[in-house]
Every structure is written in C-alpha cells, then in structure tokens.
N, C-alpha and C positions, 0 to 999 in steps of 0.2 A: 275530562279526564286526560284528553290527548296534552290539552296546553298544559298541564300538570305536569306531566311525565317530558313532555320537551323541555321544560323549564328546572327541572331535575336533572337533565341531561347537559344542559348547556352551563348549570354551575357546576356540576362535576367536570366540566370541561374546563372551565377556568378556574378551577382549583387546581387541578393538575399542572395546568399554564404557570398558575403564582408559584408553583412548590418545584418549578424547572430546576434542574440541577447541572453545574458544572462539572466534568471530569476530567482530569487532564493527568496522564501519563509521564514523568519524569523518570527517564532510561541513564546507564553510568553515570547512578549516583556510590558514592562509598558507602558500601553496606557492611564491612565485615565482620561484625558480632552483635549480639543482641542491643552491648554498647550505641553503636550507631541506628541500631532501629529506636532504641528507645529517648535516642538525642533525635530523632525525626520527629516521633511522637510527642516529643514535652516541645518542640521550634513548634510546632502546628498548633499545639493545645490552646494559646488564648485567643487564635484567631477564630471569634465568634461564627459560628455558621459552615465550618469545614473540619475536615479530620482526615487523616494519614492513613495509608495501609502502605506496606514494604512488603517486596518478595525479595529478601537479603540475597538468596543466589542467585538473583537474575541481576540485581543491582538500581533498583526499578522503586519507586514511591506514586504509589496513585493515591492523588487528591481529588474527594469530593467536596462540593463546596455548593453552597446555597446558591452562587451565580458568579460568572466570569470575575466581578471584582472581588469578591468574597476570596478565589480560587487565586488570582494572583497575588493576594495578600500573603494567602496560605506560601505561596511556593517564594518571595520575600523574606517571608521568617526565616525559612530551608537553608536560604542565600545568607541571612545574616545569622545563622548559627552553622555555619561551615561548610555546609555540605552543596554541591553542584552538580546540573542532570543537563540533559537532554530534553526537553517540552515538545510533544509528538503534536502539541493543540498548536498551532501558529498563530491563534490569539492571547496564549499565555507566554509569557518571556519571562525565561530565566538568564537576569542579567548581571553583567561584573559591575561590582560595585566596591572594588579594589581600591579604588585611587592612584592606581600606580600610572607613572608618566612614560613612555615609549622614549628612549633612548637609552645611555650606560650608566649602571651604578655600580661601585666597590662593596656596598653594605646596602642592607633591606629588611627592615623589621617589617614582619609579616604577624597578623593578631587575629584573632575569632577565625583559627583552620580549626574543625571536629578532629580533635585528638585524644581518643576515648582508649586508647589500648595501645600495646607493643606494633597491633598490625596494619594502623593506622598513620602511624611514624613509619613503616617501612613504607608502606604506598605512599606518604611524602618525600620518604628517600630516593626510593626509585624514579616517580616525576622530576626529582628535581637534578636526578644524575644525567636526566637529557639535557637539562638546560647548557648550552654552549656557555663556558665560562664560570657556573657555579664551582666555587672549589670545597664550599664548607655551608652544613646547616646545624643549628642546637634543636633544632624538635626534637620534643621527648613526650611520653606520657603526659597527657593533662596538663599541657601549657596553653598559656592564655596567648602567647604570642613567641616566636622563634626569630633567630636572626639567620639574615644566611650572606653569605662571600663570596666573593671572587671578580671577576669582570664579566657581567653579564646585563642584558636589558632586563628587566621589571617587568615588562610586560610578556614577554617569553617565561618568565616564571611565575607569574599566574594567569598565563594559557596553561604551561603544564599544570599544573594545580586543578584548574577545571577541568582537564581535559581527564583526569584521575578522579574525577567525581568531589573535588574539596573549594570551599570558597574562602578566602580570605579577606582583611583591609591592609593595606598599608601604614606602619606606624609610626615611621619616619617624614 
C-alpha cells in the first residue's frame, strides 16, 4: 500500500513538473484604451500555449505561457504588432527589430506602430517631439505605416518609440 501511495506521489510530482509555466511581466507598454488591450490579446492569440492579461492603468501585459520559449514567442508577436515593454524576467527579451541604422536621415517610413485610436497618435507625437531634429510626422488613426522629417538619427526615434511603450520596422 506504501509503494502505491509513493508511486502516486511521485507522478503527481511530475505532472506538475511537465505542466511548469512561464510568466513574465512586460511594464510601459501603451495601453490606452480597450483598443490596445484588445490589439495585445488578438498579437498573443495564435501563439499556441500562452495568453495575455493587461492592467491598461498600470501600462503592464503579463504573459503566461506553457515555458520560456512558448513565453518569448508570445512577447514577439507584442513586438511585431506594435507594442513595446519593459521584461522584469531577464530570460525573456523584448527586442528592436526596427531595422533602423544609427546615424542621420531627412526622411523615415516607420510601419507596424499599434495605432488603434486619436491617443495613440498623441503618445507618438509627444515621443517623437523629443527626438532632436524631428521637424514633422503623418501618424494618424489606423495607419499601417507613418512618415516622419527633419534631421534626425533613426535610431533616437525608435528608442523614443519604445521608450512610449510602441514598436516599429523601418520601411525605407
């Protein structure tokens, strides 16, 4: 009866083991309306094995995920449907995958920023009135890609971009 009950014990223990979960915390992401939680939830939706939760006021997307690679998948899609965080796991990286080149350019088509709303273009406006040299951008509502001007590095303007919680590619 004893080697029964140990033997019970020890696959309930590695059932537990197989069914490990990954969680990882992404902090100043752009959350500002239901719009953007619900462009989290449909970026995450086909990555089999994880799913989305947002706290819009905090700014904040936690992913669970069936295991670390499962989980950086998840936060991938995030990346390539616009949005950018902070990863509090330092085995999940949230990375630019911008393409942009470090030095000056006069012009910069920028494509795939989450631009779900009016407040969404403002939080692109405002990142991008820090950038030294930006003189002009088209984001608007629901564009698939924006241009923007002036004399400025590339790279400075999508650090500010990430740094506002949005990801970009370059499409120039």
């Amino acid at each position: 009866m004893n080697k029964h009950l140990l033997t019970l014990v020890i696959a309930a223990a590695l059932s537990t083991v197989a069914r490990a979960e990954s969680t990882v915390k992404l902090t100043n992401v752009h959350l500002c309306c239901k719009g953007c939680v619900t462009g989290v939830e449909k970026a995450v939706k086909p990555v089999s094995g994880a799913a989305a939760a947002c706290d819009q006021e905090a700014g904040t997307v936690t992913i669970t995920a069936s295991d670390t690679a499962t989980a950086q998948k998840a936060v991938d899609a995030l990346v390539a449907a616009g949005y950018f965080g902070k990863s509090e796991d330092p085995s999940i990286k949230v990375e630019d995958h911008s393409g942009v080149k470090d030095g000056k350019a006069t012009t910069l088509t920028v494509s795939d920023v989450h631009l779900c709303c009016g407040k969404c273009v403002k939080g692109v406006n405002a990142a991008l009135a820090d950038v030294k040299g930006v003189t002009s951008n088209t984001a608007e509502k629901n564009a698939k890609s924006f241009e923007i001007k002036g004399d400025f590095n590339p790279k400075e303007v999508i650090s500010a971009l990430e740094k506002a919680g949005y990801s970009g590619k370059a499409a120039n």
